[in-house]
C-alpha positions in Angstrom: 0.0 0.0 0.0 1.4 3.5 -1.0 2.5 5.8 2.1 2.6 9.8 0.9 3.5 12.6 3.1 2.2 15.2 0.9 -1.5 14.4 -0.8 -0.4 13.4 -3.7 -3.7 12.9 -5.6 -4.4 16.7 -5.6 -0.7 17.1 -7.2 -1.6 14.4 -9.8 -4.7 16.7 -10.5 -2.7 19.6 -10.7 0.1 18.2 -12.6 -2.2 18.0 -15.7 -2.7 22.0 -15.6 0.3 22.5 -18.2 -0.1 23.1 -21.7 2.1 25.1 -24.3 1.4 28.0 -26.6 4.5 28.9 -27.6 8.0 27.1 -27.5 9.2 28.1 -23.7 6.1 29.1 -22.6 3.2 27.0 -21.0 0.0 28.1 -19.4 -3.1 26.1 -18.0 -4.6 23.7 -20.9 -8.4 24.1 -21.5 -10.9 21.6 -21.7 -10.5 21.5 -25.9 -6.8 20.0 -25.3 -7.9 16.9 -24.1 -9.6 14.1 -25.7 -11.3 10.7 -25.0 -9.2 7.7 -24.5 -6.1 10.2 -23.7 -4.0 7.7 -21.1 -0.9 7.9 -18.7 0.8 5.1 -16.7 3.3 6.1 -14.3 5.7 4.1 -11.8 6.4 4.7 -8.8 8.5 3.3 -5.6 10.2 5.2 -2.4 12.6 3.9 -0.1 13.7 5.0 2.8 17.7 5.2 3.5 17.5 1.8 4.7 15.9 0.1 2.0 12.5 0.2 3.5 9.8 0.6 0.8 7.3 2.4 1.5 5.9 2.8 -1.8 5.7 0.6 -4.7 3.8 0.0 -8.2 2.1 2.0 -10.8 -0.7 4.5 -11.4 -2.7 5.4 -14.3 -4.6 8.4 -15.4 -7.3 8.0 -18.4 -9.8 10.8 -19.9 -13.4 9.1 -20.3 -16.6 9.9 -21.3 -18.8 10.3 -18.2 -22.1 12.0 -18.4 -21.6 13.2 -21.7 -18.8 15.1 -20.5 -15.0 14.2 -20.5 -13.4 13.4 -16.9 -10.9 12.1 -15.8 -10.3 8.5 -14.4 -8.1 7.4 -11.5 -7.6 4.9 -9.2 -10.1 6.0 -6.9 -12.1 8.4 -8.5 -13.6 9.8 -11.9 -12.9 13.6 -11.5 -14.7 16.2 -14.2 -12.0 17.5 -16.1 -13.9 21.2 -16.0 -12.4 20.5 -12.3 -8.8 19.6 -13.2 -8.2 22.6 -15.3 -9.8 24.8 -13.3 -7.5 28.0 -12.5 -5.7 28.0 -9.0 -6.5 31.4 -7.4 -3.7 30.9 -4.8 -1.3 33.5 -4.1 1.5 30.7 -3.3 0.2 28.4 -6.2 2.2 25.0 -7.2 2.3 26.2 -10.3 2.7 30.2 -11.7 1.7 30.7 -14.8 2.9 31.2 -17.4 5.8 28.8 -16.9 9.0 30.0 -18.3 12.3 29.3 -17.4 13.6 31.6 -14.6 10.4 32.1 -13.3 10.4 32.1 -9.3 7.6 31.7 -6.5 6.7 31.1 -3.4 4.2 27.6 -3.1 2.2 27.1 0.4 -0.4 24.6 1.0 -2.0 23.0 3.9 -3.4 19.4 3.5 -4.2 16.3 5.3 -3.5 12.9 5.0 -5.4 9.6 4.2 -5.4 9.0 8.2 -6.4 12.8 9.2 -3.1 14.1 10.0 -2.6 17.8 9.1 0.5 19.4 7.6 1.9 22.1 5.4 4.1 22.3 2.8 6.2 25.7 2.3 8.7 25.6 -0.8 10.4 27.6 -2.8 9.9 27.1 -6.9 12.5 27.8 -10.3 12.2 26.9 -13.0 15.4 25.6 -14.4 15.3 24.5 -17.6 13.2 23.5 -20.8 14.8 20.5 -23.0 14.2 17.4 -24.2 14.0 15.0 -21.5 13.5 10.6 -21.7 12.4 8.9 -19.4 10.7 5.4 -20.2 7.3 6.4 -22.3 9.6 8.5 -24.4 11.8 11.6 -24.9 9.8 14.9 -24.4 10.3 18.6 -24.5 9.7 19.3 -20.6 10.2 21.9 -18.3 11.9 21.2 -14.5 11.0 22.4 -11.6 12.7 22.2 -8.5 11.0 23.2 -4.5 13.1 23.4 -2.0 11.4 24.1 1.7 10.0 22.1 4.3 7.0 20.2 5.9 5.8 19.8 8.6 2.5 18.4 10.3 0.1 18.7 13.4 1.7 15.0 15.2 5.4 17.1 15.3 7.5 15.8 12.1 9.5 18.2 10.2 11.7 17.8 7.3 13.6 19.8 4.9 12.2 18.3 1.3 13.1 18.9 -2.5 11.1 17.8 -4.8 11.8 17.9 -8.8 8.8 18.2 -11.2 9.6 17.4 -15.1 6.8 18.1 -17.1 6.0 17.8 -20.7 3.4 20.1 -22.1 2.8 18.1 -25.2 1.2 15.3 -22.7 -0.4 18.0 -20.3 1.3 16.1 -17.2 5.0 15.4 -15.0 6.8 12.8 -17.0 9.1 12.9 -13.5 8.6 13.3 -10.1 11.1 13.0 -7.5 10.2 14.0 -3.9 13.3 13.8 -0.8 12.5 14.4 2.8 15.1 13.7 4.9 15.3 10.0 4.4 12.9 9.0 2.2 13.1 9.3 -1.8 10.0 8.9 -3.6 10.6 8.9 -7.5 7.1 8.3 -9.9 7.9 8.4 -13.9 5.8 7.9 -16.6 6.1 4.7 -18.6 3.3 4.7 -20.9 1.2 7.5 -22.8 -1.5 6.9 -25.5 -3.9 8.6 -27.5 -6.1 7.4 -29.5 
């Protein structure tokens, strides 16, 4: 059973809120950018220092038809995609648009996870670079992102974390995700897209 610190189903969600208009530049996609039988598969593991896994096996994504309207399917839920694009009104967004490299921001969020516990995450954002970048589905044009901060929660941990984001706005989504806190490395990368 997968272990996150950091609710990692809304990030999914908003992971698919990147879409390019111009080489270098990517803002939120719209609904129109997306069609039916659209489909991502990711892997994923994290491990402690120790070799403990705490995570371990893959996760798909897939646009459907629900309701006459397009939405998007996960593992536990079917989400309208009017909802995953939707704009983030946040002054410390995960994402400030439009991305472009050198852009810099401040990202806050409080959450809580699957067993009630409440945190916050408080990081930093850069974008560093945008290049081609392979991973297993494929070699992408993508942007990287790197957080630095902390996060802490309401039963007393606290950890410095970096996480790196590498998304391709061809596919609307990370194509990499690598999350450190302290002594746990989460890594998720995508290993399949398709469209019909």
């Amino acid at each position: 059973m997968r272990r996150y610190s950091l609710p990692l189903l809304a990030l999914i969600a908003l992971s698919f809120q990147v879409f390019a208009t111009e080489p270098g530049v990517a803002n939120q996609p719209v609904l129109e950018d997306y069609s039916e039988g659209e489909k991502w598969v990711w892997k994923y593991k994290g491990v402690t220092s120790k070799g403990e896994v705490r995570a371990d096996g893959n996760d798909t994504k897939e646009i459907i038809l629900e309701n006459g309207a397009l939405a998007m399917k996960t593992a536990h839920a079917v989400i309208p995609l009017s909802r995953v694009v939707q704009a983030d009104t946040s002054t410390t967004p995960r994402y400030k648009w439009p991305l472009e490299v050198g852009n810099k921001w401040k990202f806050e969020q409080s959450w809580t996870s699957e067993d009630g516990t409440q945190g916050m995450t408080s990081q930093h954002a850069e974008v560093l670079s945008y290049q081609e970048e392979t991973v297993e589905a494929g070699t992408f044009m993508a942007y990287t992102i790197k957080y630095d901060g902390e996060i802490s929660n309401s039963q007393g941990y606290r950890a410095d974390t970096q996480d790196v984001h590498v998304y391709a706005p061809k596919l609307k989504t990370f194509i990499k995700l690598t999350q450190t806190q302290n002594d746990y490395k989460y890594v998720e990368e995508l290993i399949e897209y398709t469209k019909k």
